[in-house]
C-alpha positions, 0 to 999 in steps of 0.5 A, spaced: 455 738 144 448 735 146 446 732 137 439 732 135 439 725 131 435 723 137 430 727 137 430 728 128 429 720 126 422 721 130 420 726 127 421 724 121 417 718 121 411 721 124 411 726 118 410 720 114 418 723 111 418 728 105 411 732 103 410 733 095 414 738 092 420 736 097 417 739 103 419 736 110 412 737 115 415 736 123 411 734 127 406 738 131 410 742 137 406 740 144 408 742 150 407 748 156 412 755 156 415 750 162 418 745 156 420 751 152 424 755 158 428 748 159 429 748 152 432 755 152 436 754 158 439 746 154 441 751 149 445 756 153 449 750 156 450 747 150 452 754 148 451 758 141 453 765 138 449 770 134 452 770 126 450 776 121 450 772 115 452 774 107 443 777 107 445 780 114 441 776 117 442 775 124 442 767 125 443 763 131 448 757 131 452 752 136 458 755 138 461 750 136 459 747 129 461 739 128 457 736 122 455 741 116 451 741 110 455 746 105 452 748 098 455 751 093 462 749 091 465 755 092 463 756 099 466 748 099 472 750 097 472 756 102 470 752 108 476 747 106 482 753 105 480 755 112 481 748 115 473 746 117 473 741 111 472 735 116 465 738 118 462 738 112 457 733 111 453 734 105 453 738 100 450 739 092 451 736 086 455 742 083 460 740 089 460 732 088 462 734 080 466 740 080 470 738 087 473 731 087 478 731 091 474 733 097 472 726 097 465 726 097 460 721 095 454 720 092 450 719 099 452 725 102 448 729 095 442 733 098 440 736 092 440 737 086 443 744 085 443 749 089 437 752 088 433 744 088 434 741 095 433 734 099 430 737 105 429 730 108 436 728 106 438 734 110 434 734 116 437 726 116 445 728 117 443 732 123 448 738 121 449 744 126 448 748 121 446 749 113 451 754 109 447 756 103 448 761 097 443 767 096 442 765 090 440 758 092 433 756 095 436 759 102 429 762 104 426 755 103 431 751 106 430 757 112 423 755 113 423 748 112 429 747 117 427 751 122 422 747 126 427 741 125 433 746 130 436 746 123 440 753 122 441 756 114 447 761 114 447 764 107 454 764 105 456 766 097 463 766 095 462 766 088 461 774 090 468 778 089 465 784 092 465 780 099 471 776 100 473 778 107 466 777 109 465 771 107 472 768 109 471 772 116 464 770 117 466 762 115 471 763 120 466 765 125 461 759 124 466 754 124 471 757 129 476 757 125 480 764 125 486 763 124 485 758 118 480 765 116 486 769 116 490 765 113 486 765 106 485 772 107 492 773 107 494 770 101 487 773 097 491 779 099 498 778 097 496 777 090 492 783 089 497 787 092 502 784 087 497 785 082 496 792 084 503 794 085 505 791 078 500 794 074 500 802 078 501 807 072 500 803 066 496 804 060 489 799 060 489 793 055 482 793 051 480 785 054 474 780 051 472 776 057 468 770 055 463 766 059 463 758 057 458 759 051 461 764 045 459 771 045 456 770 053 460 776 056 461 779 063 459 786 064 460 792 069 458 789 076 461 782 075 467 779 078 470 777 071 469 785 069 472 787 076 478 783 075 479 786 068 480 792 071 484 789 077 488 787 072 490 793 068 486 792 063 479 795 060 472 791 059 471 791 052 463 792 053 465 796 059 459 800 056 454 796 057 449 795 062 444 790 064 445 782 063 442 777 068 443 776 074 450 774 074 450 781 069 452 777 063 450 778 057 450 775 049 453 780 045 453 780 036 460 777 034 460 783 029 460 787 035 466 783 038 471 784 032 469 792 032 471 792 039 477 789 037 481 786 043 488 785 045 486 779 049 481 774 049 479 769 055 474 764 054 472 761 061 470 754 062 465 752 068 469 749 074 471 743 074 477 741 079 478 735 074 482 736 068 478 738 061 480 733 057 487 736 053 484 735 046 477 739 048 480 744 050 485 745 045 479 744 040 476 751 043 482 754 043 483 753 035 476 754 034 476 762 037 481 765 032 477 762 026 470 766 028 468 769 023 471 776 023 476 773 028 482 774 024 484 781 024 483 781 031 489 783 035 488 778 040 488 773 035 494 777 030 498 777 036 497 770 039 493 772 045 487 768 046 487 764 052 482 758 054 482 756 061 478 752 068 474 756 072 477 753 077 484 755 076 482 763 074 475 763 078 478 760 084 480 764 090 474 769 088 478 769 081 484 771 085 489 767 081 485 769 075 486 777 076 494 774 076 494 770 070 490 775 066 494 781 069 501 777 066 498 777 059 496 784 060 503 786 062 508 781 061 514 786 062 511 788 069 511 780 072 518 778 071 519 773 076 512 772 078 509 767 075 501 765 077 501 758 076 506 759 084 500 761 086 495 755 083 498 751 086 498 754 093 491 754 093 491 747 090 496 743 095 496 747 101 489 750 101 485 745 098 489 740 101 491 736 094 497 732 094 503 735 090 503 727 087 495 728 085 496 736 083 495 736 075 499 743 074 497 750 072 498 747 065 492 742 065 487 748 067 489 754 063 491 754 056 494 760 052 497 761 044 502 767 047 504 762 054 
């Protein structure tokens, strides 16, 4: 594949780097529809492909993608699953916190989240490709990398409504197939063992919280769609709107008259391990809310605290597993969902068995 860095460094200096604001200005494009014919025809020797991405956008990418900038650590995660890790070249801030063991460092950051990015940072790693959430500053990206032959793909993997599209469409940017599959298989083998064990029973009412107290899910999000999965019934299943992630801050008040069976309180991802005793301070405060005790969770030992990147991981897979094996613990004899963990740690993130912490450092129950 013919790189771009020869062409890119100019570029940047004639642009005096970066604009205010983080803005990359090229250079001015010269030239008569000769050059730019003899370009199309580079290009087609060099080979590209045509991707629709998570906005069906249709992007044009080399056919073969050997340097990336990934943003979002969801979409790093995946990318590493399906076996492209080794392509990644840059990514955001969340990704360098949340995920370690990827083993990046602070000169591959390009932004500061995924919606405040370092285009000149990018446009110096030279990627084939830029993979960015819907949610993050795609369209920026998209217009400041173009005239830079910088492709932007949107990829969300934070989305449960589109695992199998996203998993397909990181297959297809970074031939990887088979490795697309691989993951698709196991997403598919726990919700199917989830389905089957949880068919006919009688739903359990669940509290799903989101790392600030009272912050709840509501119908159109994934943690609402997991509760279902589960076996179980959102609490506040009749309430509509919230923000974009559709969360909204519920009354305390309204937590107690609702009256769950189980409560989840879900920190934010970390990859690295909540320190022990911050945790087990969370867990000890929830049953002594106000009102809290009477609760049935609370009465029958049923609040469970854990690391979104345990129970969100896997588009919150596993997590639809270990909610499931609260919910009905007489329906998963013999299923444990800390297996399944720790088979996305070691062989789909590619964590050592020496370096895993076990399912115990990243969820938390008083009924386990």
């Amino acid at each position: 594949m013919i790189k771009r860095l020869t062409r890119v460094l100019p570029l940047l200096a004639a642009a005096g780097m970066l604009a205010a604001c983080g803005q990359v200005q090229a250079a001015e494009q010269t030239g008569d529809p000769g050059t730019d014919a003899a370009g199309s025809a580079a290009a087609e020797e060099a080979g590209t492909i045509t991707v629709t991405d998570d906005l069906d956008r249709e992007v044009t990418i080399p056919a073969r993608v050997d340097r990336a900038v990934v943003t979002l650590s969801y979409n790093n995660e995946f990318v590493q699953a399906i076996g492209a890790g080794e392509t990644v070249v840059g990514i955001d801030r969340g990704t360098l916190e949340r995920d370690p063991y990827l083993g990046f460092d602070e000169s591959e950051v390009v932004g500061e989240s995924i919606g405040e990015l370092n285009y000149e940072s990018i446009v110096a790693l030279d990627p084939d490709v830029a993979i960015i959430p819907r949610n993050g500053a795609w369209q920026e990206a998209a217009d400041q990398l173009e005239q830079f032959e910088i492709p932007v793909v949107v990829v969300s993997a934070w989305d449960f409504d589109v695992f199998d599209e996203t998993v397909e469409l990181l297959g297809e940017v970074f031939g990887e197939p088979e490795g697309a599959a691989k993951v698709q298989d196991f997403y598919h083998e726990i919700f199917d063992t989830v389905a089957e064990r949880v068919d006919g029973l009688d739903p359990v009412p669940v509290y799903w919280e989101t790392d600030k107290p009272y912050v709840t899910a509501l119908p159109g999000s994934g943690f609402d769609a997991i509760i279902t999965a589960a076996g179980g019934t959102n609490v506040f299943g009749d309430v509509d709107g919230g923000d974009a992630q559709f969360e909204t801050t519920v009354d305390p008040a309204s937590v107690v008259t609702r009256n769950p069976a189980v409560i989840v309180h879900e920190r934010p991802p970390s990859a690295a391990p909540y320190p022990a005793g911050e945790i087990a301070d969370l867990a000890a405060s929830i049953p002594e809310r106000p009102g809290f005790a009477g609760i049935d969770a609370v009465t029958g030992s049923q609040v469970y605290v854990s690391n979104g990147w345990a129970t969100s991981g896997l588009s919150k897979a596993i997590g639809a597993a270990y909610l499931a094996s609260w919910l009905h613990p007489e329906a998963f004899t013999g299923i444990d969902p800390a297996d399944y963990l720790e088979r996305w740690a070691v062989e789909f993130q590619g964590i050592s068995e020496a370096d895993y912490a076990g399912a115990d450092a990243y969820v938390w129950g008083n009924g386990s």
